[in-house]
C-alpha positions, 0 to 999 in steps of 0.5 A, spaced: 443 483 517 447 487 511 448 492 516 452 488 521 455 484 516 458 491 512 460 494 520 464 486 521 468 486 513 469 493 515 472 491 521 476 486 519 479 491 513 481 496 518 485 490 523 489 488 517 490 495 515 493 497 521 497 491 521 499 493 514 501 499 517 505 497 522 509 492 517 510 495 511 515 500 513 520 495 516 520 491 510 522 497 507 527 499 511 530 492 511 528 491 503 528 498 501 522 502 498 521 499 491 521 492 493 515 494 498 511 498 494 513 492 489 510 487 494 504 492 497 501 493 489 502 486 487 499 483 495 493 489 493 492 486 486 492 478 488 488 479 494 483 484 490 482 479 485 481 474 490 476 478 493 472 479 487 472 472 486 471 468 493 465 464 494 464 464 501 463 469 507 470 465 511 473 467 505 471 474 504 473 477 511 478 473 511 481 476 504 478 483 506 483 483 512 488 481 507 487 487 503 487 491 509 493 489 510 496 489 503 492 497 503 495 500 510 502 499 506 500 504 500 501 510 505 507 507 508 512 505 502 509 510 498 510 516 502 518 513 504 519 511 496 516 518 494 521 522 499 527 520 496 526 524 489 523 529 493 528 536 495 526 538 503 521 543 501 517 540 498 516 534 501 510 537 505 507 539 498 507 532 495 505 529 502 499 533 501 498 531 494 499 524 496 494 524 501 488 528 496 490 522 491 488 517 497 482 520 499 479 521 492 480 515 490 476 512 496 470 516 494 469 515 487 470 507 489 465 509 494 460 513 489 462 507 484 459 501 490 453 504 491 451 505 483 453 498 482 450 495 489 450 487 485 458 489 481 462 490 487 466 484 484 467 488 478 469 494 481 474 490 486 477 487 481 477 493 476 480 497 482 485 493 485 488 491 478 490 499 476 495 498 481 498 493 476 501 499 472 503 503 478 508 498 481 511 496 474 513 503 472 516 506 479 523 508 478 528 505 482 531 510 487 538 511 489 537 511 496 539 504 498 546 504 494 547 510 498 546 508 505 550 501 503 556 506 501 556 510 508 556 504 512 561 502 508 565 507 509 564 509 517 566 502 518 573 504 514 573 509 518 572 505 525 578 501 522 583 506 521 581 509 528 
């Protein structure tokens, strides 16, 4: 019944998050971290909506996995992309704010699916298009530039040696 269904989308969310979690990180380092939080808000934003319009079950659980696996890529590129702005000593104090916002979210969607038990493709819709905002006003970070310039010039380095 409805309890075996919600234990199989939920099933299907978690396997796509921890494969997102396993992927995103090495998107990031080949891409750098604002590309792939750019491509975790947009994939959680397209495969939101999808879900909030998709017509059969074959379709919800599969756009269930994928926002399971656009979702285990928030932490991921947040944490690494937040890092780089971040002083040594207070990456503890951020990672923890990070982690109160994740998990506050998740229980006001919670509260908001249990109210709206027949608008649950509103809400899927309405959540997934605030990340919208959020990856379009993330600053650029200096990072990347960085790391090309030492590589650079540790191969100077083995050349002159």
């Amino acid at each position: 019944g409805d309890a075996a269904a919600m234990k199989l989308t939920a099933s299907f969310f978690f396997a796509g998050w921890m494969l997102g979690l396993s992927l995103w990180g090495g998107l990031a380092a080949r891409r750098g971290w604002l590309v792939a939080l750019g491509a975790v808000q947009l994939c959680v934003v397209a495969f939101g909506c999808a879900t909030a319009a998709c017509g059969g079950p074959r379709s919800f659980l599969l756009l269930r996995f994928l926002c399971g696996f656009a979702e285990g890529g928030v932490p991921t590129t947040s944490f690494g992309w937040a890092g780089e702005f971040m002083l040594p000593r207070s990456k503890v104090r951020v990672g923890f704010a990070l982690l109160i916002g994740f998990h506050v979210g998740s229980l006001a969607i919670t509260v908001g699916a249990y109210s709206l038990p027949h608008g649950w493709r509103l809400l899927s819709a309405a959540t997934s298009l605030l990340a919208l905002p959020l990856s379009l006003c993330a600053p650029s970070s200096c990072c990347p530039r960085q790391g090309r310039r030492r590589a650079r010039q540790a191969k100077e380095s083995c050349e002159q040696a």
